[in-house]
N, C-alpha and C positions, 0 to 999 in steps of 0.2 A: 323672579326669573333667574337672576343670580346666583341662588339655592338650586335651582332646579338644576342647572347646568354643572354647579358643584359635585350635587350626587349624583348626577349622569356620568360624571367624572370619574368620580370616586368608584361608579360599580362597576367603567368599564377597565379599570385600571386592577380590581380586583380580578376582575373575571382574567384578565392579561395576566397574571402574578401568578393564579390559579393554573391555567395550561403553562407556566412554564414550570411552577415545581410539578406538575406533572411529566417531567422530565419529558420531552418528545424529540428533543435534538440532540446529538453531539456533534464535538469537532476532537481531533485527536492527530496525534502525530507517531510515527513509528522511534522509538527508541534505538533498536538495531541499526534501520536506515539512516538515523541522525549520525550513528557512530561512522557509518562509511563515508559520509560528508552529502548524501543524498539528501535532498530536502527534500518534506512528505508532510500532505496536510490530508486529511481524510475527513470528511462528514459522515454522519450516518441520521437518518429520520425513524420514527418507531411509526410502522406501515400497522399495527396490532397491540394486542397486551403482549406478544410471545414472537413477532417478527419486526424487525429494522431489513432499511435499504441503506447500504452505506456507496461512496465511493469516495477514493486517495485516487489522488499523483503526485509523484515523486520526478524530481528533475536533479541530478547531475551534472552541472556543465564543464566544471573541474578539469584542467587538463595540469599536471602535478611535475615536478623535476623529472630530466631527464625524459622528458615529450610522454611519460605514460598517462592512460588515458583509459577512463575509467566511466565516459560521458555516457548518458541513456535518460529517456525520459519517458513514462508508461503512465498510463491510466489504470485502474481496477474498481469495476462496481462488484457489488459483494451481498447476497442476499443470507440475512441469519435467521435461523430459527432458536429460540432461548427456552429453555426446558420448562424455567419456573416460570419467570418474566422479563421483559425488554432491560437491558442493558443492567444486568446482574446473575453472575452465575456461568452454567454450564451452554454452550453455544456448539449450534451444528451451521455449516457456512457452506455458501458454493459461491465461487466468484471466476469472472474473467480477466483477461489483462492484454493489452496489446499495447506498444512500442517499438523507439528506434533505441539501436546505440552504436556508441566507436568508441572500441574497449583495444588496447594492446601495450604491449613493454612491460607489461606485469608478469614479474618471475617470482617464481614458490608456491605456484597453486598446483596442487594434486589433479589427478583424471578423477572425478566420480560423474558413478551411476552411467557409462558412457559417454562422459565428454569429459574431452583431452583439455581442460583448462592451461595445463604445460603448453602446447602451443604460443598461449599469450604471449609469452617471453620473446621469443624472434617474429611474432606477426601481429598485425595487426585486422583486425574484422569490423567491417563495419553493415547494418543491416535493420532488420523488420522482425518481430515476436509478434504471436498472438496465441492464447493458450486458456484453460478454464481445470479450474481444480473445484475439489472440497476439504474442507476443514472442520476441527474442534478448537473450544476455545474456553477460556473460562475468565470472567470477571470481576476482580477485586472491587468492593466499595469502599473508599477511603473516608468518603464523607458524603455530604451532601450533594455536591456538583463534581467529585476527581472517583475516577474510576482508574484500577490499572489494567490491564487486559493482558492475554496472553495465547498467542494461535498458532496453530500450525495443521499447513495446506499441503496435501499430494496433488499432483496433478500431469496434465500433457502441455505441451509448449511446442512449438512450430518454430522455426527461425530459418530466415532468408538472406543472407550475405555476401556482401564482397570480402575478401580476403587477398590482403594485403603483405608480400616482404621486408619486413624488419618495421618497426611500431613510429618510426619517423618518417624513414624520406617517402614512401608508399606503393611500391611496383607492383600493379593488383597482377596477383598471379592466380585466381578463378573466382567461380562464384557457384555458391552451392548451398544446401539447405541443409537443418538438421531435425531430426525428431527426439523432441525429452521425456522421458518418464521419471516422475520422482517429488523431493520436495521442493516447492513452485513458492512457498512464501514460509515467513518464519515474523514473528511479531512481538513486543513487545510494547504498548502502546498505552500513552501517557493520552486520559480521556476527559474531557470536560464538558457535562452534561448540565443543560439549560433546557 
């Protein structure tokens, strides 16, 4: 009996060891977003040989000298297509994302692609995103379980906000929405595949 249960053991441990170097998961984090102090944990499951579902969030809660504020926190599912095979190589992606944030007191940012990021500086906005883009991507194999990744997403973004004078004391002075067209993600993503 002893034995029997040993190898019942033993094959369903292999069979377990089996689906996992068959690589079916990852967890990954964005390196860009690490650098802005945004925290970002991301999953992704391989749905195929040649499609993964992934999805991150990222949270910010940060609020830095001199009261600037930089806080948001979004979700993003993400669905890829892999040219050759799951989680190695060239990647086509369509993903969503919705969030809140309360960004302002940051000075030295440029206008692009239509929004006046300059503003930040004497106001403050706080508010709702929701948006879906596609991307390319392409994946490094380091080894056996580290992949590096690299993406980049155009897309549309929606945003709904209060808007606030000067990024401290708060005197909401309107509320109004905006429309973005352009790049919606940029990546850079440290991967570890189980």
């Amino acid at each position: 009996m002893r034995k029997s249960l040993l190898l019942l053991f033993v094959l369903c441990a292999v069979g377990f060891v089996n689906r996992l170097s068959a690589q079916e998961w990852a967890v990954k984090t964005n390196l860009l977003y690490d650098a802005t102090t945004s925290m970002n944990l991301g999953v992704e499951k391989a749905l195929g040989e040649k499609w993964t579902l992934g999805l991150s969030g990222n949270w910010n809660p940060w609020q830095f000298s001199d009261n600037k504020k930089w806080k948001h926190w979004f979700v993003q599912p993400e669905v890829r297509y892999w040219t050759c095979h799951k989680f190695g190589g060239h990647f086509l992606a369509a993903n969503l994302w919705g969030g809140q944030y309360n960004v302002g007191g940051i000075s030295g940012l440029p206008d692009f692609l239509g929004t006046n990021f300059s503003q930040l500086a004497d106001h403050r906005y706080e508010g709702w995103f929701i948006g879906a883009g596609v991307g390319y991507g392409y994946a490094w194999m380091l080894g056996k379980h580290w992949n590096l990744e690299a993406e980049l997403t155009v897309g549309y973004a929606y945003t709904d906000y209060d808007k606030f004078f000067c990024p401290k004391c708060g005197e909401k002075i309107g509320r109004d929405s905006h429309h973005y067209f352009g790049p919606t993600k940029a990546a850079i993503n440290l991967v570890y595949l189980f």
